[in-house]
C-alpha positions as CSV (number, residue, x, y, z in Angstrom):
1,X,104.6,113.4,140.6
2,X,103.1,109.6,140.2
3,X,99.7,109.3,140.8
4,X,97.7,107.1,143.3
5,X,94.6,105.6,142.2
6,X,93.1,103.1,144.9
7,X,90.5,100.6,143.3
8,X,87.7,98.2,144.2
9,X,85.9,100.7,146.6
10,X,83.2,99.0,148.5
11,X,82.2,100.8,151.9
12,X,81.5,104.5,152.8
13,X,83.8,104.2,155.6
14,X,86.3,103.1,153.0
15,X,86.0,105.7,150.5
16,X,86.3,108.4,153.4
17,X,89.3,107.1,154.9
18,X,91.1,106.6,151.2
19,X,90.3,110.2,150.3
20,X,91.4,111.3,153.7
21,X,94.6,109.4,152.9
22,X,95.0,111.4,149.9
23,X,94.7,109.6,147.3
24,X,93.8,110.8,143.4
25,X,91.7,108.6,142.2
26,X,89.6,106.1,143.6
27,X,87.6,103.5,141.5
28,X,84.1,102.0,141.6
29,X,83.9,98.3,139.7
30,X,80.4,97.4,138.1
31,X,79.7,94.9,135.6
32,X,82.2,92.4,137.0
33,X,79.7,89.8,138.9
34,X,82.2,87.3,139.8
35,X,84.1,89.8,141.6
36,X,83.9,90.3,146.0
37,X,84.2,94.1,144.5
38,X,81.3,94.4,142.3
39,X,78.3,97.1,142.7
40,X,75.3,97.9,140.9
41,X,75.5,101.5,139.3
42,X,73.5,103.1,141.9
43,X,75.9,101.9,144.8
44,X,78.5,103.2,142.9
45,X,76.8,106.8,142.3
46,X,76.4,106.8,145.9
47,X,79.7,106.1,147.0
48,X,81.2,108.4,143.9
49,X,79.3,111.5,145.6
50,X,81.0,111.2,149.1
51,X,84.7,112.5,147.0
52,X,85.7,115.6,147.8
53,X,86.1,118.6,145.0
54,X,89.7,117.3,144.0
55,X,89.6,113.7,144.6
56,X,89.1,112.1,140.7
57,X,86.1,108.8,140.8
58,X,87.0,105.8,138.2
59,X,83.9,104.1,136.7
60,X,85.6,100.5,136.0
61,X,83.5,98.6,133.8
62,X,82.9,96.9,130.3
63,X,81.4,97.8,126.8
64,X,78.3,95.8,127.5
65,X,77.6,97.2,131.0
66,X,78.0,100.5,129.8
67,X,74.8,99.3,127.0
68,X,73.2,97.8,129.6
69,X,73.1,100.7,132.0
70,X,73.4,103.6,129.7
71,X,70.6,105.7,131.7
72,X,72.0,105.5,135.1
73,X,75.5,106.0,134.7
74,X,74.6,109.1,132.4
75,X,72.9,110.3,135.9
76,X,76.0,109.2,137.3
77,X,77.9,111.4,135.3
78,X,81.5,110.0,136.0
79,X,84.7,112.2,135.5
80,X,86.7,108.7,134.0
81,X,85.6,105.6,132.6
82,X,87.7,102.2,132.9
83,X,87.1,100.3,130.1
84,X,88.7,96.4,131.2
85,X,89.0,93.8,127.8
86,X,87.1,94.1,124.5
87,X,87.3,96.3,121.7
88,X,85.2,99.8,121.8
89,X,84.7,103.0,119.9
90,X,85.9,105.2,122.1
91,X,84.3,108.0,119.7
92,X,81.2,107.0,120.7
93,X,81.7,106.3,124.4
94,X,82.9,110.1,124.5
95,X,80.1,111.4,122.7
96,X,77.8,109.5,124.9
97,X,79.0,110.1,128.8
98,X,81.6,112.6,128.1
99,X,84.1,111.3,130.1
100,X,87.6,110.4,129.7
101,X,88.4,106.7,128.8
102,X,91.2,104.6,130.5
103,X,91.9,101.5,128.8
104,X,93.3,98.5,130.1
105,X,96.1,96.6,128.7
106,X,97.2,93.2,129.9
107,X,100.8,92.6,130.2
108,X,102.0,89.0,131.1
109,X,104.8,88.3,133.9
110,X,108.5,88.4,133.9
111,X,109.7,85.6,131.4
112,X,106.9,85.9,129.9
113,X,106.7,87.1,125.8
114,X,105.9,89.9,125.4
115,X,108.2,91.6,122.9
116,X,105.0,92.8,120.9
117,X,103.8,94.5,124.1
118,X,105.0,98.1,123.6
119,X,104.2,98.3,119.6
120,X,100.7,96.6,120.5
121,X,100.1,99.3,123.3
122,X,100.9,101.9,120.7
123,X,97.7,101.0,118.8
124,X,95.6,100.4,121.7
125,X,95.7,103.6,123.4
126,X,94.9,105.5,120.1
127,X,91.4,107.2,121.0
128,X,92.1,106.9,124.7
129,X,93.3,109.4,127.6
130,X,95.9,106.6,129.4
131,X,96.6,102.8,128.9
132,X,96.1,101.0,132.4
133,X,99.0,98.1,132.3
134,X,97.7,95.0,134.3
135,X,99.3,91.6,134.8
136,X,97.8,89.0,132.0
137,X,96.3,85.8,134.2
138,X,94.2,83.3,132.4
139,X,90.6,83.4,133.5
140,X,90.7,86.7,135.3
141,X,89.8,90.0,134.2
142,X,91.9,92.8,136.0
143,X,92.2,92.8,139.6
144,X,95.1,89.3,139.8
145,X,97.2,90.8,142.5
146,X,100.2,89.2,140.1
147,X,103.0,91.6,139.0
148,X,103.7,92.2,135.9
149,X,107.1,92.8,133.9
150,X,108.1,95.9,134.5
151,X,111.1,96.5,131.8
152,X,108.4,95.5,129.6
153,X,106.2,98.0,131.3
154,X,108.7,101.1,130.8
155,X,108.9,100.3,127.4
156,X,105.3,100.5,126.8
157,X,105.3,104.0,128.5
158,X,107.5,104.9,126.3
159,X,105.7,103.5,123.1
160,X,102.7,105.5,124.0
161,X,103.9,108.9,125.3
162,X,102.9,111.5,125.6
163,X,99.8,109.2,126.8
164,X,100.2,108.5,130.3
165,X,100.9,104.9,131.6
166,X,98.6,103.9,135.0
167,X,100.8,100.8,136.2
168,X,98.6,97.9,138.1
169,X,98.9,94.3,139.1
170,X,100.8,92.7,142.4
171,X,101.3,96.6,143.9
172,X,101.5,96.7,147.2
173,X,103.2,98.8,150.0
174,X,106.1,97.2,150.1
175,X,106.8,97.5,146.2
176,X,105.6,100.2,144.8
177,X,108.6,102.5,145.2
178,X,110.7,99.7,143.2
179,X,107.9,99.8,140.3
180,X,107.5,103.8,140.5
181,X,111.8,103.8,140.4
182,X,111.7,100.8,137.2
183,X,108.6,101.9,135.1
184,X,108.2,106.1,136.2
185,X,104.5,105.7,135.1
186,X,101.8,108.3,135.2
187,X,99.9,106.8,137.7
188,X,99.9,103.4,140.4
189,X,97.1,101.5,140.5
190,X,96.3,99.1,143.5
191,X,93.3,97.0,145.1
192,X,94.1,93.8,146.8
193,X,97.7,95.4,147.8
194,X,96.2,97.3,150.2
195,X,92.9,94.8,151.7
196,X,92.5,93.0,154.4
197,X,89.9,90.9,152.6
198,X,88.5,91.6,149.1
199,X,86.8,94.9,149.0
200,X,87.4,96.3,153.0
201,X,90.4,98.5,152.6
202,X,93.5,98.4,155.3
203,X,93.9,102.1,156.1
204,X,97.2,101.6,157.4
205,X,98.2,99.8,154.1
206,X,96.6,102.5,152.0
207,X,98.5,105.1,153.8
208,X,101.7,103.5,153.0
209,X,101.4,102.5,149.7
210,X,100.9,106.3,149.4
211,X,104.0,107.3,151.2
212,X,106.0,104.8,149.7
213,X,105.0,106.1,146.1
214,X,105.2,109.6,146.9
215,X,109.1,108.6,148.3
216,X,110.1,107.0,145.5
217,X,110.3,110.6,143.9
218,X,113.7,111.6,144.8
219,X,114.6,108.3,143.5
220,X,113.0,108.3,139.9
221,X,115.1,109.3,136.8
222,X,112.9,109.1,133.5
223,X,115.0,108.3,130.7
């Protein structure tokens, strides 16, 4: 069964609906000013403790952030961290929150190179619970809304099995089956897919980017 994680939660009316909805993970960026997304730790810690029992919360932040705000997101106590660019030691990220670690991979777009990808990925998810794929933009960090390529995509999930593959960037209701049918990853990742501007959530489209990924089931062979 693919996973749904909906990102870039801003709004208790949002994070209700989206659980509702029935998705399995939602995410909480801090440490990304720039974005329309970004909270402060303790907005995030508020909004984390609305999930019900079996929804999973995603801390999506940096190296430095988690320095920076080591106390309060120890209080915080999330289940999974999302580490986006850098280098870390995941050893001691694990010893210190005890949380499993997502790390995010970028991945540039169809006709892109990016025959190194898969062998690349292999070393970068070493110390890590999943690899997040997103779509390589210049000047943005995560979060493009550009797809990636996704042949290039299924060969990193197959690189880093049995790690699990969270696929992300350009997903939206209208694609995801054809992405969940081309890549089979663990999990689909998606935040402006499913907006109707940055940060408020479009129920409707969150809904059907969850029945279009759970359809795409029947139509999924993993090689």
């Amino acid at each position: 069964m693919t996973r749904v994680k909906i990102c870039g939660l801003t709004r208790e009316e949002d994070v209700d609906a989206v659980a509702d909805a029935g998705a399995h993970a939602l995410g909480f960026i801090s440490g990304f000013p720039s974005s329309p997304r970004n909270l402060s730790i303790e907005r995030a810690a508020s909004l984390m403790s609305r999930l019900p029992l079996f929804a999973n919360p995603v801390l999506v932040t940096t190296a430095e952030a988690l320095v920076e705000n080591s106390d309060a997101i120890k209080r915080m106590a999330p289940k999974t961290i999302q580490l986006q660019g850098g280098s870390f030691s995941s050893d001691t990220i694990r010893s210190v929150f005890r949380a499993r670690l997502i790390r995010t991979f970028p991945v540039g777009r169809e006709g892109e190179d990016n025959t190194s990808a898969p062998s690349r990925a292999k070393e970068a998810v070493k110390g890590y619970d999943a690899l997040l794929a997103d779509t390589k933009v210049q000047g943005k960090e995560g979060g493009t809304g550009v797809t990636s390529d996704w042949a290039v995509c299924a060969g990193i999930r197959k690189a880093i099995a049995p790690a699990p593959l969270i696929l992300a960037g350009g997903l939206r209701p209208e694609n995801v089956g054809v992405a969940i049918v081309a890549v089979a990853p663990f999990c689909v990742d998606v935040s402006s897919g499913v907006e109707s501007t940055p940060g408020v959530k479009d129920i409707s489209k969150v809904k059907a980017f969850i029945a279009n990924a759970a359809g795409a089931e029947e139509k999924m062979v993993t090689p």
